[in-house]
LOTI-572683 format. One line per 5 residues: number of its first residue (from 1); their letters; for each residue x, y, z of N, C-alpha, C, CB. Coordinates in steps of 0.02 Angstrom, whole numbers. Atoms other than C-alpha are relative to their C-alpha. Glycine has a CB too. Layout:
NUM> a> X,Y,Z,X,Y,Z,X,Y,Z,X,Y,Z  ...;
//
This chain:
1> xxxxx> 42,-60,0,0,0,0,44,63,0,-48,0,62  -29,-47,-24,70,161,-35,-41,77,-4,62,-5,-31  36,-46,2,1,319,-13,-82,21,-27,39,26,-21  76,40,4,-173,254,-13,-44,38,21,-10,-63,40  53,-63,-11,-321,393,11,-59,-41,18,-16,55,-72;
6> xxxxx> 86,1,-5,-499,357,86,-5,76,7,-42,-48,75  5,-65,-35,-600,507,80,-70,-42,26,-2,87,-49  39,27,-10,-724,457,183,-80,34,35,36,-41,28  75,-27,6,-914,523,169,-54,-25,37,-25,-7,-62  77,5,-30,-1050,519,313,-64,16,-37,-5,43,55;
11> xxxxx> 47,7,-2,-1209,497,247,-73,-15,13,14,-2,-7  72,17,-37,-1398,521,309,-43,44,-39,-6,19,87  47,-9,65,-1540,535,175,17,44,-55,-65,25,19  -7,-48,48,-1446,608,52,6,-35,-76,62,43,19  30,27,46,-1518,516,-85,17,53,-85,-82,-7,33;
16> xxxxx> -33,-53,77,-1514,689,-199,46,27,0,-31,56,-26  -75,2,-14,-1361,725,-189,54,-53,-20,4,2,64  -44,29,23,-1267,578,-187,14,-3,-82,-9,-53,28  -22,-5,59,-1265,565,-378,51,39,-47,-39,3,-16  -48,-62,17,-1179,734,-413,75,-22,57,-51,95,27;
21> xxxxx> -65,27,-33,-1064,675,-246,43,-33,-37,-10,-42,49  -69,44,20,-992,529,-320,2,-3,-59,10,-72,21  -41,-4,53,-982,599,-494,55,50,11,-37,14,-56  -34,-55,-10,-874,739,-440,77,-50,31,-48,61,58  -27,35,-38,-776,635,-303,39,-48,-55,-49,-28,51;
26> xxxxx> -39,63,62,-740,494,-458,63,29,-17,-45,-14,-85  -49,-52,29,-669,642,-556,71,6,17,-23,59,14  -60,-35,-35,-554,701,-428,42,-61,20,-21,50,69  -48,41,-16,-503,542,-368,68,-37,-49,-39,-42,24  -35,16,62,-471,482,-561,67,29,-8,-39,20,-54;
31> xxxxx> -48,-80,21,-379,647,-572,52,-8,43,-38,86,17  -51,17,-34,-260,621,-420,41,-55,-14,-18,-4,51  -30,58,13,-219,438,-465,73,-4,-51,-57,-38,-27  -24,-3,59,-186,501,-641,92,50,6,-71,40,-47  -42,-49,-26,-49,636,-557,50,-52,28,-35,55,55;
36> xxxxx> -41,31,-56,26,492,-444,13,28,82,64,-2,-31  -2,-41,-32,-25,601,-307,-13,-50,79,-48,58,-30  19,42,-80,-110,442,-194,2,-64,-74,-107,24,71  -25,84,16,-98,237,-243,-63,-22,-38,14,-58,79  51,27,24,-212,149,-345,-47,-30,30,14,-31,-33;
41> xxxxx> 39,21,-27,-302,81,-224,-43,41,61,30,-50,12  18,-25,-15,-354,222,-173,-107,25,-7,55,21,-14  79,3,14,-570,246,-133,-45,43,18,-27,-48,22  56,-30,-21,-721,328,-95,-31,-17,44,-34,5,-33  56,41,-42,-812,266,64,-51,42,29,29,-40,59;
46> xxxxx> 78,-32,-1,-995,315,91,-11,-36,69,-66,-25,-74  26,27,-49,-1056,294,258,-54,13,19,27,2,40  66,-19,-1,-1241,266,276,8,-3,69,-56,-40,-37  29,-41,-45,-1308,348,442,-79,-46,4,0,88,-29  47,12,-10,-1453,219,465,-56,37,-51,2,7,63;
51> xxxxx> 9,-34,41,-1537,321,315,-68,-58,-34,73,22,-37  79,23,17,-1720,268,281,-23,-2,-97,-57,72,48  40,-3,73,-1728,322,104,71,-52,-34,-15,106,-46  -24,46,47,-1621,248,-54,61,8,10,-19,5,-68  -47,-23,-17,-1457,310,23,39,-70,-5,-6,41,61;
56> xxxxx> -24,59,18,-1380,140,39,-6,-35,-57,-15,-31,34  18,25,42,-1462,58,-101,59,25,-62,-73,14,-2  -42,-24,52,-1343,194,-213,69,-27,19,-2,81,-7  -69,22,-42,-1187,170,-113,1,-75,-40,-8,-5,107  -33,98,27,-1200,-31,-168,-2,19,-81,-78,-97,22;
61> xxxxx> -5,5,87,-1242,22,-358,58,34,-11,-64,37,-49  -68,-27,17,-1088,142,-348,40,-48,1,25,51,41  -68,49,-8,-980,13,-281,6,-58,-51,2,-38,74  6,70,41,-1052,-129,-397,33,18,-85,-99,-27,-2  -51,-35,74,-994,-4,-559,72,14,6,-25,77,-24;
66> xxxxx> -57,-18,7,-839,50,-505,17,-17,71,9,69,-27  -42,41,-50,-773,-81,-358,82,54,27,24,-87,-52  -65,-28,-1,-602,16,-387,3,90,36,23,-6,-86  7,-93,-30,-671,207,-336,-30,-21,61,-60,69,-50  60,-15,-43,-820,171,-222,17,-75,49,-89,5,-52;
71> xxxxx> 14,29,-50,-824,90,-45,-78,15,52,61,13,29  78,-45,-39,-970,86,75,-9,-30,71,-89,-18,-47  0,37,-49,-1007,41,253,-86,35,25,78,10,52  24,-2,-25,-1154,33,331,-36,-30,61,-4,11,-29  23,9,-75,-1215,42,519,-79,-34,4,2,80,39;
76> xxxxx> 55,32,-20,-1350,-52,590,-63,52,22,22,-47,55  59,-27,-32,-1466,89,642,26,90,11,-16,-51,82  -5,-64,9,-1468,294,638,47,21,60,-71,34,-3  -39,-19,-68,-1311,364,761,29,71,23,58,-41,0  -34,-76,-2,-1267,522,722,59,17,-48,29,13,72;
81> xxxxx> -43,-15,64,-1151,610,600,82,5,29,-29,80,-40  -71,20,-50,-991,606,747,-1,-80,-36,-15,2,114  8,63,4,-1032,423,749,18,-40,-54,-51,-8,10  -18,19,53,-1032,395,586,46,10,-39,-29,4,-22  -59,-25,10,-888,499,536,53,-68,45,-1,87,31;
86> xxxxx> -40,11,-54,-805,414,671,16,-100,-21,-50,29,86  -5,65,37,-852,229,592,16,-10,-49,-40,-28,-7  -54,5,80,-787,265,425,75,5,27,-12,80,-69  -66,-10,-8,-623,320,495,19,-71,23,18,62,50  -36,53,-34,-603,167,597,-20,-66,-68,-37,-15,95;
91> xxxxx> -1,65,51,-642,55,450,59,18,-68,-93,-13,-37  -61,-53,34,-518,166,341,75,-17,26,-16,88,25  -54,-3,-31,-385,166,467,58,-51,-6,-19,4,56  -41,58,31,-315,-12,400,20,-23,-57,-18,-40,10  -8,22,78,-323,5,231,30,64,-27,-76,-24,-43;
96> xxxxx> -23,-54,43,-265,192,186,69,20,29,-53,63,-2  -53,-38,-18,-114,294,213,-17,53,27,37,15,-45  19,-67,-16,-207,473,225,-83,-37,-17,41,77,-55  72,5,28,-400,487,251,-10,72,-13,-59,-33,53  34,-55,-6,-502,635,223,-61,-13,-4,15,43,-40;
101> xxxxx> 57,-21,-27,-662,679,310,-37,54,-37,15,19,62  38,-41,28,-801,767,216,-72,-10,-1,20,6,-54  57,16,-27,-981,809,207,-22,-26,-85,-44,69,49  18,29,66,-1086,736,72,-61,56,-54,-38,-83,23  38,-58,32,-1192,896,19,33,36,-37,-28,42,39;
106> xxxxx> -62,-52,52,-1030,967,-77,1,63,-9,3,-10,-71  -29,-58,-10,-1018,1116,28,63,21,1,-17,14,40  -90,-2,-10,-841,1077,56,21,-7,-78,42,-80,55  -42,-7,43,-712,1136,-73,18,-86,-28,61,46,35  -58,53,6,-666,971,-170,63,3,-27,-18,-44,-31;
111> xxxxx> -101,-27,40,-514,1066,-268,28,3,65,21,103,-54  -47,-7,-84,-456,1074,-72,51,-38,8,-39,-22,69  -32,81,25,-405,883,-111,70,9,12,-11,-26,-90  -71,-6,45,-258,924,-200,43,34,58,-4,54,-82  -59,-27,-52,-188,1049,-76,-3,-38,56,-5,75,25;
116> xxxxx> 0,40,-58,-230,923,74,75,-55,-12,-84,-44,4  -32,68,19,-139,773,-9,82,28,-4,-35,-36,-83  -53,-34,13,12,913,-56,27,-3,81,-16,74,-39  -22,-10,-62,29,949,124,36,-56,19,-49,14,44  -8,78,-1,27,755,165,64,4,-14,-42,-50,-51;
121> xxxxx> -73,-1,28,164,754,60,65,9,25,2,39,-36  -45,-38,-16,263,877,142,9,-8,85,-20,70,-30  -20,39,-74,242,779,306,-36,40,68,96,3,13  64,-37,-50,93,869,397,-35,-62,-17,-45,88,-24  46,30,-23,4,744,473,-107,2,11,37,4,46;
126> xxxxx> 74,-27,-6,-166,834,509,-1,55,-42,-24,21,73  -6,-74,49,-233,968,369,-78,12,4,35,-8,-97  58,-22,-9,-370,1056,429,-45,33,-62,10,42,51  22,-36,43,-492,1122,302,-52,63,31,-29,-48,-47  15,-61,-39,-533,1306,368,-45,30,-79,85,54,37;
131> xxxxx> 57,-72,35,-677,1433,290,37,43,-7,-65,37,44  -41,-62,-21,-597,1569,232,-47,59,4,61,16,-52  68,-48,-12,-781,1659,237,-43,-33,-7,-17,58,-40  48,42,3,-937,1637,263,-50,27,-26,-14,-26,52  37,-45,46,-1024,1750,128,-68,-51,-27,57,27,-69;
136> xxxxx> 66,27,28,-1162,1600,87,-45,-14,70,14,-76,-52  17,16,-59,-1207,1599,266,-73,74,16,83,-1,55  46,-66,-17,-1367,1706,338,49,28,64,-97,-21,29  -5,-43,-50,-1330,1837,466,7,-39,70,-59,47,-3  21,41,-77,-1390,1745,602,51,-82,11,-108,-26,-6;
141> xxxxx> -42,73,7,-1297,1571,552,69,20,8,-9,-43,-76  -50,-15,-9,-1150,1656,531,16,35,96,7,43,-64  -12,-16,-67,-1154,1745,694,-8,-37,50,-27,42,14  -7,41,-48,-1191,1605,805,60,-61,1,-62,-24,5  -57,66,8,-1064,1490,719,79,33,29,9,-28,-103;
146> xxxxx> -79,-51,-8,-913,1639,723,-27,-16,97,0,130,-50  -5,-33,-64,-986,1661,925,4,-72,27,-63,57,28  -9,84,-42,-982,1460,951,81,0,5,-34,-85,-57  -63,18,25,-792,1457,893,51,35,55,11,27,-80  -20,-48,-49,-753,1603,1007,-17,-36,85,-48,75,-18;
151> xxxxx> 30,-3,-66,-838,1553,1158,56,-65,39,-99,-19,-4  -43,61,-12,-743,1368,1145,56,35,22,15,-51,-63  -73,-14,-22,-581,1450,1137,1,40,78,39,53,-64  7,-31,-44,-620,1573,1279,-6,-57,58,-51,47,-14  -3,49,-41,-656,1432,1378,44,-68,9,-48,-12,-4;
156> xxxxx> -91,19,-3,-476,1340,1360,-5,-37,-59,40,-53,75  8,47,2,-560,1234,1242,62,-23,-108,-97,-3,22  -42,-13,65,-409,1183,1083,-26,-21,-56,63,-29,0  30,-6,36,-499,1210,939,0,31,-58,-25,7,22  -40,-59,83,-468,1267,737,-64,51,-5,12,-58,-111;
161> xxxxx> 51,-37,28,-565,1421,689,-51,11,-54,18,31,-2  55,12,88,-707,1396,545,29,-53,-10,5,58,-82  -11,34,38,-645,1236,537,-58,-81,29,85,3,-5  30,38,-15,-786,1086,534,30,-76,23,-38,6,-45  -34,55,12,-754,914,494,37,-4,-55,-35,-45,1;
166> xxxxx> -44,24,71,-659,924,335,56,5,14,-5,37,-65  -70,-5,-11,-492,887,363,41,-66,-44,11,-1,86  -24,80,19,-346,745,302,31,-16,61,58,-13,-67  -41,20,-34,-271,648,421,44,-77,-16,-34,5,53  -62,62,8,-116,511,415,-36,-56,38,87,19,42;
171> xxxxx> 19,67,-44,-143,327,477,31,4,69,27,-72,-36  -22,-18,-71,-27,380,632,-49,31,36,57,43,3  77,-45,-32,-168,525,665,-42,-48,-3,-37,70,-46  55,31,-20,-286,418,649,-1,-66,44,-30,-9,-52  -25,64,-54,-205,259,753,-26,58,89,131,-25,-15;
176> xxxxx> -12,-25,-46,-180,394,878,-75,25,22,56,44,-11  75,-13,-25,-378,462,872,-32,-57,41,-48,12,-62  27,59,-31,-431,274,903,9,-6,70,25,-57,-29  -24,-9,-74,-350,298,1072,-67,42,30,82,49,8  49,-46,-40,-490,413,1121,-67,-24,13,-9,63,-33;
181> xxxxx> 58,61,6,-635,304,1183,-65,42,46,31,-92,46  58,-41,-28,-770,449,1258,-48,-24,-58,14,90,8  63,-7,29,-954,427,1209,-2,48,-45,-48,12,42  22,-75,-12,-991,610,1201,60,7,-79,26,51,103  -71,-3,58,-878,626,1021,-13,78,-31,-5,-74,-80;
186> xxxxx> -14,-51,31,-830,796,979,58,14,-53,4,33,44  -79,-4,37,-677,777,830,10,59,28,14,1,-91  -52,-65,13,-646,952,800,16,22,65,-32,66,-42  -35,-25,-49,-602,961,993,40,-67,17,-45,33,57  -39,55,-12,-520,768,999,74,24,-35,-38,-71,-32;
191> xxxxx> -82,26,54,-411,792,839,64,46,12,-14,12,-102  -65,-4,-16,-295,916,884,17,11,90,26,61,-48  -41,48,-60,-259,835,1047,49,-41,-15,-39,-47,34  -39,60,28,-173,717,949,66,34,7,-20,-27,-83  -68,-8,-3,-18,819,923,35,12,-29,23,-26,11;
196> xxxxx> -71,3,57,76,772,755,10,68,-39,-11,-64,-68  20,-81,50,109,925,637,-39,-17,-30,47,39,-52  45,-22,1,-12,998,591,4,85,-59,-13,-3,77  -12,-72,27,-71,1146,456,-75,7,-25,67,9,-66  60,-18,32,-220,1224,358,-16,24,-64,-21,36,30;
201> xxxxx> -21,-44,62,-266,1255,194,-96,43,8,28,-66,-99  71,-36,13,-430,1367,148,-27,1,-23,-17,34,-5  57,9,48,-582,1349,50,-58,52,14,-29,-75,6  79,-28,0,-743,1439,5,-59,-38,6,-14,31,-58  26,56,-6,-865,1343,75,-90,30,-60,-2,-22,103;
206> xxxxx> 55,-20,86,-1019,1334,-82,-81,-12,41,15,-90,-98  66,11,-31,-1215,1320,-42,-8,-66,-18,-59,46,-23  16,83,11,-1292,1142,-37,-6,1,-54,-58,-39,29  3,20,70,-1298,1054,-188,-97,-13,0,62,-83,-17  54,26,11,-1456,981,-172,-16,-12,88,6,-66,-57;
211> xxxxx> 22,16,-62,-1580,913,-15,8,51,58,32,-58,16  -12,-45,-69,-1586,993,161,41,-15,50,-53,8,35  -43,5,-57,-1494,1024,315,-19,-49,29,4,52,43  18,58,-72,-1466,868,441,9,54,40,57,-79,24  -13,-34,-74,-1417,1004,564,-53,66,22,85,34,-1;
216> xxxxx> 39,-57,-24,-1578,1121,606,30,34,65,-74,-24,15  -26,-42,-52,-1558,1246,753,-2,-53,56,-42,71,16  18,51,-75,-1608,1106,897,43,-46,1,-71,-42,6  -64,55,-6,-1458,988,843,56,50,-26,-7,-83,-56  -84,-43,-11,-1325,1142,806,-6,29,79,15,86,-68;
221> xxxxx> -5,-32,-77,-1368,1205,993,9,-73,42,-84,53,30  -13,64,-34,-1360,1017,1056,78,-37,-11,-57,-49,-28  -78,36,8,-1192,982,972,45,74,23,22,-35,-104  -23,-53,-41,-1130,1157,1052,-14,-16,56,-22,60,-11  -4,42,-64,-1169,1100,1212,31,-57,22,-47,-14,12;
226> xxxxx> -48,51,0,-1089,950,1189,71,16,-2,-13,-40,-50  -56,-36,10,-946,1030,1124,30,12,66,-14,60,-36  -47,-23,-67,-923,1134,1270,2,-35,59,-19,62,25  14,39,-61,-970,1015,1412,40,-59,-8,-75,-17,11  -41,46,7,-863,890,1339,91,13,15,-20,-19,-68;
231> xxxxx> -54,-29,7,-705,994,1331,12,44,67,0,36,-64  -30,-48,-57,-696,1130,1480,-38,-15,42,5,75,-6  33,-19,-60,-752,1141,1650,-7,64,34,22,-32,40  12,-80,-15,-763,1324,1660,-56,0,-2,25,56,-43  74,-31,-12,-945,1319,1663,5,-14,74,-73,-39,-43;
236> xxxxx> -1,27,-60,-945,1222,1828,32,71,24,42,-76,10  -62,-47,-61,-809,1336,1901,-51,77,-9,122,15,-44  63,-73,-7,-932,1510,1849,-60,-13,43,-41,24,-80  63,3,-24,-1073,1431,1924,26,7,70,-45,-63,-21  -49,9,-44,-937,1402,2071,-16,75,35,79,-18,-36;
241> xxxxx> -18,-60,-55,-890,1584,2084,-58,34,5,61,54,-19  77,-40,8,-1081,1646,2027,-36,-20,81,-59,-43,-83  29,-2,-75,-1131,1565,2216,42,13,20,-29,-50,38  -45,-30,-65,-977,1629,2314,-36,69,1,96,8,-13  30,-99,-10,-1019,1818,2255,-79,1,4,21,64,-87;
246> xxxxx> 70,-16,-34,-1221,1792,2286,13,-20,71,-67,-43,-32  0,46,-76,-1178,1699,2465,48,87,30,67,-115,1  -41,-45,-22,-1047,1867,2490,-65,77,-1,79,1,-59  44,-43,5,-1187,1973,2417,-60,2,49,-17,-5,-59  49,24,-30,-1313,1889,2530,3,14,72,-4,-64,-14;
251> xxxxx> -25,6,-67,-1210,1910,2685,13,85,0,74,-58,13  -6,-64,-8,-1181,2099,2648,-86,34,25,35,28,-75  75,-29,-21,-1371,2121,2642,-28,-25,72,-59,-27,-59  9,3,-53,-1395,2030,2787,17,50,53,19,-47,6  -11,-58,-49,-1284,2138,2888,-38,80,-11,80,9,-2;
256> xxxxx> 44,-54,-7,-1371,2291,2806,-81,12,39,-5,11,-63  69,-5,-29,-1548,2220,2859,1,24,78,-36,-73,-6  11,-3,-84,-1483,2201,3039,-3,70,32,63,-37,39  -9,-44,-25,-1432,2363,3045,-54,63,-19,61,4,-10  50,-25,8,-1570,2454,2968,-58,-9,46,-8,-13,-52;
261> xxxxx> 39,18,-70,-1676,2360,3093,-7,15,76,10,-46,7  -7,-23,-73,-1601,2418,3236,-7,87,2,81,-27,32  2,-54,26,-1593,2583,3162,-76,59,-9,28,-24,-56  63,-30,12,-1791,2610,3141,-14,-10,-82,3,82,26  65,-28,65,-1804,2619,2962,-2,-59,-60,30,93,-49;
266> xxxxx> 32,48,48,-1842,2453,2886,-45,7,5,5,-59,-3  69,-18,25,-1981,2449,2785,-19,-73,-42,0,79,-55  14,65,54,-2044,2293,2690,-14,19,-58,-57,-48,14  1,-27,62,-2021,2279,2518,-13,-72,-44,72,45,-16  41,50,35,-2124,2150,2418,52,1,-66,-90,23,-13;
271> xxxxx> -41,-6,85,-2029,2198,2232,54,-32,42,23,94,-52  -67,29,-12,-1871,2174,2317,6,-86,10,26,37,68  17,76,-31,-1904,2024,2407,-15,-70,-55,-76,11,49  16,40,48,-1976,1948,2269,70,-26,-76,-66,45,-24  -24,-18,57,-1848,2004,2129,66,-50,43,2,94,-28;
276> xxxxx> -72,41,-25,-1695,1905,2259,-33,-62,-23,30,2,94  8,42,49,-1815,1767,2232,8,-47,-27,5,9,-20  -9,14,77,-1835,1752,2071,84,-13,-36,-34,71,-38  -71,-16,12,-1638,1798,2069,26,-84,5,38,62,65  -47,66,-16,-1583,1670,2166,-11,-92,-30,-8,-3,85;
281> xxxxx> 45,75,42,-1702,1522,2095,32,-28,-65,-86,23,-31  -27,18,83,-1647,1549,1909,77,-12,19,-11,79,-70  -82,14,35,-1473,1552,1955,-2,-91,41,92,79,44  7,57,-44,-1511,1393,2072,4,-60,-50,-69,2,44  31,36,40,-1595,1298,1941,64,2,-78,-87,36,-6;
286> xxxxx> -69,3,39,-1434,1364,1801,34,-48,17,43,54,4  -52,54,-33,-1325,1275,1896,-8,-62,20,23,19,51  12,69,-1,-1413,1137,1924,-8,-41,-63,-54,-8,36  22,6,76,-1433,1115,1737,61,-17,-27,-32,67,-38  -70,-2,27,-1262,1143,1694,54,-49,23,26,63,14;
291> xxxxx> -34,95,-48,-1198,1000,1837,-35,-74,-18,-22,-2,106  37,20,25,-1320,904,1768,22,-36,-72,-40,45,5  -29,29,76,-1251,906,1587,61,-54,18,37,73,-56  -62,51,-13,-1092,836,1666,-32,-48,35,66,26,42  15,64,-22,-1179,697,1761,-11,-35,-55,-52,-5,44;
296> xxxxx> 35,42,34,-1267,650,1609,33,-30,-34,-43,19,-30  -44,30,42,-1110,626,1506,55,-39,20,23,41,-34  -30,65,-68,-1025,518,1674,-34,-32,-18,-4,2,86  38,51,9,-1175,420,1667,20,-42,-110,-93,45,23  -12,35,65,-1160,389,1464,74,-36,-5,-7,56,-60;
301> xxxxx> -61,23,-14,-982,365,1490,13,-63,31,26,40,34  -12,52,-44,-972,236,1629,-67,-62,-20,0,35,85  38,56,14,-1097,134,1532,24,-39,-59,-67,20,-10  -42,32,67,-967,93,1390,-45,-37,-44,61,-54,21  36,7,38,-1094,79,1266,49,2,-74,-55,49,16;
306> xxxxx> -39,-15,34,-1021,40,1091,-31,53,-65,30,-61,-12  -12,-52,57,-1015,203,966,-48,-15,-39,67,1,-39  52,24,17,-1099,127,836,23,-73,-11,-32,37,-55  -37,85,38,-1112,-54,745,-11,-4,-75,-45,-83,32  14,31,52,-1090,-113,579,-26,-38,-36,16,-6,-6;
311> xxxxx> 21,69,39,-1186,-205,466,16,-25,-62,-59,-3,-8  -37,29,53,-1089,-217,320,31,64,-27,-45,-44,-55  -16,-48,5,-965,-162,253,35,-33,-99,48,28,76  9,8,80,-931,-158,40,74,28,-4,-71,51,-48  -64,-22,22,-726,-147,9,27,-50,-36,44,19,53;
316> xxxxx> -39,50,43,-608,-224,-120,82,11,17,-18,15,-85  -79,-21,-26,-445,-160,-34,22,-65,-11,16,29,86  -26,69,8,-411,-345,-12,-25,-51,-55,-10,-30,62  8,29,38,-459,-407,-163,-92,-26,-3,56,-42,8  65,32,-8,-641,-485,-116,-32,55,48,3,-83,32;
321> xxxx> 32,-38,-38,-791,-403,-57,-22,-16,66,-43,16,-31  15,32,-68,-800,-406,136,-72,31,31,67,15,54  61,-53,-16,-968,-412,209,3,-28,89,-96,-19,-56  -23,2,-83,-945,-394,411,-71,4,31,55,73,32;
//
């Protein structure tokens, strides 16, 4: 095997789409081969996402035309797009030299390829694929994604800027990811833990090709939470110092009551009274929310549940098609 490429493609109902995917993807791969840029046995692997519609069904007709481009694996049941990312790599990880991670809506740059594989080359291990804007983005998308990216880092957490899942990584990087056995799977805060060099190239990321978002607002605010609750404990520690200074604040008013009391001129005050509260409740109930997230991801944790499972998987690396 030498310099052997998976790029390897999570998939979940992207039925319209895939067709334009893996004519494009063919192209480029043709096109690299033709360069001597990665090994002939270099492939395409599609990873169905438990995917209800014809999503699999294509994946096997790709692979059944062109055995030599197209790989495919698919999981036993819907897990998530971590998950599934995360099951292509590890089925990848024995058969390629370099993978690369991408989405299957062909927002991501595929001319990126070329400069990923260049890097490779040049003995960068990990090659992040960074936004270099986000001009197809609304207002609002853009501003919560730029204030997610920020907030991570602010909170210790080591993390590339605008950069999703598209990246390449080496079979070392990726030996070395397998090491990381948390539930709770956040890459873009696992992978550079890893370590090896490391660089970035930049793309314009394009509007969907076809089909809709897997990620509405209720699963990009759920994988931000994850994010951060997986990575820092600076929430804990604010909620920490948020009751020292009400308990300091609490104890100042006390001594003011006493002394107003002795003084003659307390007066009862319903707003007030009420408005501490209300104060103290919400922040009560914050913090119980936020300790909470971390129990829940102890509990998922200490139940070593496995990631996902496979139900077959469609490769010719070794000559015959293996079905697992």
């Amino acid at each position: 095997m030498s310099d052997t490429l998976y790029i390897v493609v999570p998939c979940y109902k992207e039925e319209a789409v895939l067709p334009e995917t893996s004519r494009r993807l063919r192209e480029k791969m043709e096109n690299l081969k033709e360069q001597g840029k990665v090994g002939k046995n270099s492939r395409v692997l599609f990873v169905n996402d438990g995917s209800k519609d014809q999503t699999w069904p294509l994946i096997r007709k790709y692979h059944e035309e062109a055995p030599d481009c197209f790989s495919g694996v698919n999981l036993s049941r819907n897990r998530g797009h971590q998950n599934a990312l995360l099951a292509g790599l590890s089925t990848a990880v024995a058969r390629a030299d370099m993978v690369i991670s991408m989405d299957a809506d062909l927002q991501d740059d595929i001319n990126a390829i070329d400069a990923m594989v260049d890097a490779y080359h040049e003995g960068y291990d990990i090659v992040y694929g960074v936004r270099s804007k986000r001009a197809t983005d609304t207002f609002f998308k853009r501003f919560t994604a730029e204030g997610f990216y920020k907030i991570m880092q602010s909170l210790g957490v080591d993390i590339v800027f605008n950069h999703a899942d598209y990246r390449l990584m080496s079979r070392r990087a990726l030996e070395g990811l397998m090491e990381f056995s948390e539930v709770n799977l956040f890459l873009r805060g696992i992978v550079p833990q890893i370590g090896y060099p490391s660089t970035t190239v930049t793309y314009e990321r394009a509007e969907r090709f076809a089909g809709e978002s897997k990620y509405p607002l209720k699963k990009m605010i759920a994988f931000a939470a994850d994010g951060i609750t997986s990575f820092s404990v600076k929430p804990i520690r604010l909620v920490f110092f948020a009751g020292v200074f009400i308990f300091l604040c609490s104890l100042i008013m006390l001594i003011y009551a006493v002394i107003t009391k002795f003084a003659g001129r307390s007066t009862s005050g319903w707003s007030s009274l009420m408005a501490s509260i209300w104060m103290l409740g919400g922040i009560q109930l914050l913090g119980l929310g936020i300790v909470g997230e971390y129990i829940g991801k102890i509990y998922n944790e200490t139940k070593r549940r496995p990631r996902f499972i496979i139900e077959q998987v469609l490769d010719t690396i070794e000559g015959n098609d293996a079905d697992k």
